[in-house]
N, C-alpha and C positions, 0 to 999 in steps of 0.2 A: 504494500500500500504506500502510496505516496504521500510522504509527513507532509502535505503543503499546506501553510495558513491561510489558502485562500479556500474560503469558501467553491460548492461547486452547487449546481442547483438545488440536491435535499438536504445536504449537510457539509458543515467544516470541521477541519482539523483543528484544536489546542493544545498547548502544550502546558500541562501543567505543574509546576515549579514546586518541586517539595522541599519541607525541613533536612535540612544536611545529616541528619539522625536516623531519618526513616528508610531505610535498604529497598533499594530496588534490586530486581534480577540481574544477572549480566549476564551478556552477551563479548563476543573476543574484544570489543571496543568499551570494555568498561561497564560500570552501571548503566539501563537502561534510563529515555525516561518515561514519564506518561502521560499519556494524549487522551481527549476527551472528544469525542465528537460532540458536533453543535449542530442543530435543527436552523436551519431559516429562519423561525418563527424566537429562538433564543432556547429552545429547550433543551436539557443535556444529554447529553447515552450516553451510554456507556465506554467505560474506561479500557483503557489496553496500556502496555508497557511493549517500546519497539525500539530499537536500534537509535543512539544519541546521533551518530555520524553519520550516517547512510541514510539516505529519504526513500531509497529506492530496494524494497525487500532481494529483489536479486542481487544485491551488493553485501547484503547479513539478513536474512531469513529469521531471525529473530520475531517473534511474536508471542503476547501471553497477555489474555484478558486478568484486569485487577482484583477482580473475585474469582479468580481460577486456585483450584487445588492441586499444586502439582507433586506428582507422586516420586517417592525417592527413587524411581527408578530412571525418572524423566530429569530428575535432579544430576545424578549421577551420569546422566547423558553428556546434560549439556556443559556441564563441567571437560567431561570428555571433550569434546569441542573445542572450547575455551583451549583448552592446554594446548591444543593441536594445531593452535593458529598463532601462540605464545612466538616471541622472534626465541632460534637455535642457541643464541646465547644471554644470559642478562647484562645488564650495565657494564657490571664491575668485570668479567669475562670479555666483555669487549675493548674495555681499556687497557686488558692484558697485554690483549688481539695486537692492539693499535702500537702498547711499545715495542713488544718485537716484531713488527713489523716493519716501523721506524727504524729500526738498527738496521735493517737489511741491507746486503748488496744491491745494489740499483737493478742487474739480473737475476734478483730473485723477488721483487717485490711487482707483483702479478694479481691483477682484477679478473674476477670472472662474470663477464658481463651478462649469462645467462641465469648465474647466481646473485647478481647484484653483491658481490663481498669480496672482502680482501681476503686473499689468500698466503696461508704459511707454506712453507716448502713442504713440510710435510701431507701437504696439502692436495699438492700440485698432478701429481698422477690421479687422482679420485676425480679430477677436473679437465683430463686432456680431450676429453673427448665433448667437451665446451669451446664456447668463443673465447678467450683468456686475452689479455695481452700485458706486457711493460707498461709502468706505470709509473712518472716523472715526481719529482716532489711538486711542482707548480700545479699539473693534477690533483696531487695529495690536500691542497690545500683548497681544490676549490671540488666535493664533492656533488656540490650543485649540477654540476657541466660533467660531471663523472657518473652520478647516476642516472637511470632510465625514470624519468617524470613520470608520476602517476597523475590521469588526466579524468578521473570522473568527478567530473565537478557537482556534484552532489555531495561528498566524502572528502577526499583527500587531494584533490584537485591541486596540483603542485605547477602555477604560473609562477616564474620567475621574475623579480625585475629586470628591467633594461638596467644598462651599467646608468643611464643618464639615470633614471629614479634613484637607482639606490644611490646615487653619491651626493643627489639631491638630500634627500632623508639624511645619513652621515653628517654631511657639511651644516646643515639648517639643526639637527640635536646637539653638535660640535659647538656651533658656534652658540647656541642658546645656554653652554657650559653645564650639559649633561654627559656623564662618565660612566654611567651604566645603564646599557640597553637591554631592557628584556624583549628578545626578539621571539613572538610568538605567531610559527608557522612563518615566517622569513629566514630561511635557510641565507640566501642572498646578502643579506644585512649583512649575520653573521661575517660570511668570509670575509665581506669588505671589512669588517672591523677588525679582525686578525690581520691580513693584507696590511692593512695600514700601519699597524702596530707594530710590522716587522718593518715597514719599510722607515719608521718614523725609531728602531730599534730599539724603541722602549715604549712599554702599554701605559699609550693612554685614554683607555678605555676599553671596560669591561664589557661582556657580554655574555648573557645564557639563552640560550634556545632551544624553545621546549614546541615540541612538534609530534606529531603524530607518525610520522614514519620514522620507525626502530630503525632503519637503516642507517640514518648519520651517526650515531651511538658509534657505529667505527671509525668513526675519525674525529674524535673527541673526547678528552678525561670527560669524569663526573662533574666535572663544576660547573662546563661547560653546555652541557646538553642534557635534555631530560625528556624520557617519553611519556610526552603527553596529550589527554584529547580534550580540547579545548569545547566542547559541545556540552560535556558535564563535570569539566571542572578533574580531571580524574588523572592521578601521574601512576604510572603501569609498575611502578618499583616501590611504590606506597611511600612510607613515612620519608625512607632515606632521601629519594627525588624531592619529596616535599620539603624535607629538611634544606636541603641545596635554594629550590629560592626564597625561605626563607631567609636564611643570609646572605642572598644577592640581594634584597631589596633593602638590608638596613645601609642605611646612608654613613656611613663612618667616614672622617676626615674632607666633608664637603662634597661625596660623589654622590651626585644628582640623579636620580633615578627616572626614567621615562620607559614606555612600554609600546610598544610598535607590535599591530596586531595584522593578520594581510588571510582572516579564513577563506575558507571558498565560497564562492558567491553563492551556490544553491543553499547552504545552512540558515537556518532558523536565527531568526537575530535575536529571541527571546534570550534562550542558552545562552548564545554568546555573551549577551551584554551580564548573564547573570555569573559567569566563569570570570569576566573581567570585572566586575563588580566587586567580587569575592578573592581576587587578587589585589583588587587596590584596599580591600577592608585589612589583606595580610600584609601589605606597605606602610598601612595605617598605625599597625600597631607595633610595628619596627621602628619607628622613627621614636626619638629621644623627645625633640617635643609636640607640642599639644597640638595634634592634626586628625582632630575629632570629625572637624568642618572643613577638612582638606581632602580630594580627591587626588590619587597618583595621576601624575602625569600618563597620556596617553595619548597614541595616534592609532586609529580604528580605520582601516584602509577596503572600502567596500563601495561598490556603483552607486550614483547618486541617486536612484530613483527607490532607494532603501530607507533616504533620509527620513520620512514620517518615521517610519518602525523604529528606528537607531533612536530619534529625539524623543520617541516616548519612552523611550526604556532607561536611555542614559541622555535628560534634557539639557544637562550640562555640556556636551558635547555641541560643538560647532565643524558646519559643511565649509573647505577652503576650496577655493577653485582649481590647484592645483591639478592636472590628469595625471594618473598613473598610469609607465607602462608597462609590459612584458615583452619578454624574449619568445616564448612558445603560445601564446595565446593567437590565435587565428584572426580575432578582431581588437582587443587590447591593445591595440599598438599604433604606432604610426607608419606611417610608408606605403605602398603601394598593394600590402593583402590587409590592410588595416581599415580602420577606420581614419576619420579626417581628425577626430579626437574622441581619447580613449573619453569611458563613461564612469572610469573609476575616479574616485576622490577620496580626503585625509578629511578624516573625521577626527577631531583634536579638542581637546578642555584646555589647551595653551590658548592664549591670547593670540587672536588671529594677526593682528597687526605687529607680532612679534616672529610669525611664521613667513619670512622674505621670499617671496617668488621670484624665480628668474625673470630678470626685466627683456634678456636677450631670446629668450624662450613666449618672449607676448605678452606677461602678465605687466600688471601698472597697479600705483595704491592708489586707491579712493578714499579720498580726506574725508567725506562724508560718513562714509561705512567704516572707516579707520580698518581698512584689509584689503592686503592682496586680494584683483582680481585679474579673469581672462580681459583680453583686449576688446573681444565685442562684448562685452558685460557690461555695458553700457547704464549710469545710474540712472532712473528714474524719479526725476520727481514728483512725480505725483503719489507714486508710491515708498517714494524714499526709502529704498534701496536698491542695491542691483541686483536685479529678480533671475537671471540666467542661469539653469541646473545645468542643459548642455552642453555649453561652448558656442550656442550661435547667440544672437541680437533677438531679444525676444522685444514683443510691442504692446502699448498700454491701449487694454480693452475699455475706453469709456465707460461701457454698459455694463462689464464686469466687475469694473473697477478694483483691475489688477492688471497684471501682466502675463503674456501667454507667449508661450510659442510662436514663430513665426511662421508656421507651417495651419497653424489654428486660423478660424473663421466663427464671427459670432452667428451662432443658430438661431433663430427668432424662435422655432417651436419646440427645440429643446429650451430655452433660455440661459443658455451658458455660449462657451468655446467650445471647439472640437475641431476634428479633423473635417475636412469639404465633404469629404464622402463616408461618413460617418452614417450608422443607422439612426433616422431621424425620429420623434419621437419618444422617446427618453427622458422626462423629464431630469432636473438635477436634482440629484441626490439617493437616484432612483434607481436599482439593479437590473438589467437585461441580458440580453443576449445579444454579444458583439458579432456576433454569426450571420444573424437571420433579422436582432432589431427587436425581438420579441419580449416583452416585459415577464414572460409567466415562467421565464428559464433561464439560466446561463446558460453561454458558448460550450461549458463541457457536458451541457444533458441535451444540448439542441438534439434534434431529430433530424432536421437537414443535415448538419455533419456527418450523424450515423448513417442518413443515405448515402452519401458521396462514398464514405468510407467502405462499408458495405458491397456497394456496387466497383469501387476499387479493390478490395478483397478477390471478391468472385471472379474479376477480369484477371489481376493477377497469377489467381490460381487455374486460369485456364491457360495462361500459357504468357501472359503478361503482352504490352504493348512491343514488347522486344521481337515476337514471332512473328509479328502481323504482317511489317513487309518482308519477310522472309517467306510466307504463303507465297505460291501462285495462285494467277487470279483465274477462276472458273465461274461459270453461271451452273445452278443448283438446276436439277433435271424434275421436274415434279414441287408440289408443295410439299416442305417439311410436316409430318407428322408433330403432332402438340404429344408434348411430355405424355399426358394422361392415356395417348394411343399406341404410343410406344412401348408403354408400362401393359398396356391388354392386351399388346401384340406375345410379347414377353412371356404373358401368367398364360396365354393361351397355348405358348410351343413347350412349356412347362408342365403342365394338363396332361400332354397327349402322349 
């Protein structure tokens, strides 16, 4: 089932947030959480517990209703499971890993790329019959570009930055004279901040990164890295991991703490916001003085059109104009498979007008808004401010009396904005169907969609649009028989 918080036309998904006391099930990703379905009309159903990371059951088949009885056999299963999907080594075995690994000859130090792992010599025959190859310390250092990106963006969805963001991010925490990043799910970050450290041969500035894929654990001590799943808060090696950011977050001798967060875009912002909530409550009470009414610093890096959900969860938190990009993301990006601008943005409780955008990159301050914006971000006043999520020039609606999109047109029978060829009728405020226009449904229960699909199914499976000029063309000898003659013809050579 698909965890989505959107509504479909009988019912929606919630997720609901329990006491840190009350045990959920687990699942290989940690405790589960629990979703509530919701009626149209407000009423509730019933509860289930389902996979924190994965929206998508074929990614963790997890499922178990909240008043289910499960039997110790069914217990003993899924445990079973659990263990079986556990990473081949723990933390501390992997640090082992990592130093003699380090000492090696440069001809013995060998990746096996179908394994995803570093390999010891004694290793290396159990692997020959893999892709393998030599493996550089410049490599060593950047695991990022070394491993195979997981890309299901539901889960663990591994977009990289462009070198140009991350050194953005770096240079913009650098100069605001913060010394310890906690990079969560920014692999990227990470190297850059080791990289520099060497290249600068002495640390100045620290960093831990805690991520969901047990893979980096090889090319990092304990201090460094810790597996964890940001969806419910949960580190895989329990107290010890826990213990580690703990004491990265306490501020000792003036080092500044900030947290750089980059999930994947299909996850629940509820979790999220409630996993960083519950890390800046553990900053909170690190710190020497009185930061009762102080949030940890953060940057929450996630597509603009998230901002309602983000600002009701954490309203402290401010949308910069900034784009972010990636290195492997399809549309993410700039250049010629990209888009014209990327749709991601830094979500930050720093003081916007203290966060400097590149001026040679387009951005300019607005003395009004006292914050960096994009170039067409154009202020308004009538609405006094500069209203632009996208990156283009949006225009003030008289009748709305706001600001829209420039791609929008005010509707006279809906009485709002919208797109020209939008289904009319709709009143605002009002739920339909973006399909067909229809008030009495949404797009995911329309019945026209199910025709189309349907009737694409069927063609499909008869042999698809692919065969069709591949047929030669004949004229039909006779009228075809109707199904139901064909069927009598049939029952009748079966009779005799």
């Amino acid at each position: 089932m698909d965890m989505s918080e959107e509504n479909d036309e009988t019912f929606g998904i919630d997720v609901i947030l329990q006491d840190e006391d009350k045990k959920a099930p687990c699942c290989p990703h940690g405790p589960t959480l629990l979703f509530e379905k919701v009626s149209k009309g407000g009423e509730k159903g019933r509860r289930f517990y389902a996979c924190s990371a994965c929206r998508d059951r074929k990614d963790c088949k997890f499922f178990q209703w909240e008043d289910d009885k499960v039997s110790e056999a069914r217990l003993l299963a899924r445990e079973a499971e659990n263990k079986s999907k556990r990473p081949p080594f723990t933390q501390k075995e992997y640090c082992n890993r990592f130093r003699k690994f380090a000492s090696l000859s440069l001809d013995e130090k060998k990746f096996c790329h179908d394994c995803q792992i570093l390999l010891l010599p004694a290793e290396h025959a159990a692997h020959s019959s893999h892709r393998t190859s030599l493996i550089t310390a410049t490599q060593l250092r950047r695991p990022s570009v070394l491993l195979r990106p997981l890309d299901n963006k539901k889960s663990n969805a591994q977009y990289l930055f462009t070198d140009r963001s991350a050194h953005f991010l770096l240079d913009t925490l650098a100069g605001l004279g913060y010394k310890k990043i906690l990079c969560v799910g920014t692999p990227r970050l990470q190297e850059l901040i080791k990289l520099r450290n060497m290249e600068q041969k002495h640390e100045t500035m620290k960093s831990l990164l805690l991520d969901i894929d047990f893979r980096y654990a090889q090319f990092y001590n304990k201090d460094e890295f810790c597996h964890y799943n940001m969806f419910n808060h949960h580190f895989f090696d329990g107290e010890a991991s826990s213990s580690v950011l703990q004491t990265f977050l306490s501020e000792s001798d003036g080092e500044k703490v900030v947290m750089v967060a980059d999930p994947p875009f299909g996850g629940l912002v509820k979790p999220l916001a409630r996993s960083f909530s519950l890390i800046s409550q553990t900053w909170r009470k690190r710190q020497s003085q009185d930061c009762s009414n102080t949030d940890m610093p953060m940057m929450w890096i996630f597509p603009y059109f998230f901002e309602p959900r983000i600002l009701e969860c954490l309203p402290s938190l401010t949308m910069l104009d900034y784009q972010v990009d990636y290195d492997n993301h399809p549309l993410y990006k700039h250049g010629k498979t990209g888009r014209k601008q990327s749709p991601v943005r830094l979500f930050t409780n720093i003081s916007p007008k203290d966060v400097i955008l590149p001026k040679d990159e387009g951005y300019r301050f607005c003395s009004v808004c006292q914050r960096f914006i994009w170039s067409l971000n154009k202020h308004c006043a009538k609405c006094n401010i500069c209203p632009s999520k996208d990156g283009r020039e949006w225009k003030h609606c008289s009748v709305c009396e706001k600001c829209v999109k420039p791609s929008w047109r005010h509707c006279q029978s809906c009485g709002h904005c919208a797109l020209p060829d939008h289904p009319c009728g709709r009143g605002e405020g009002k739920q339909g169907c973006f399909n067909c226009g229809s008030l009495e449904h949404k797009r995911k229960a329309c019945p026209v969609k199910d025709q189309h699909r349907n009737k694409s199914q069927r063609f499909k499976a008869k042999g698809g649009a692919k065969n069709i000029s591949n047929r030669p063309a004949f004229k039909r000898k006779g009228k075809r028989k109707s199904g139901a003659a064909r069927r009598a013809k049939k029952m009748a050579a079966l009779s005799v």
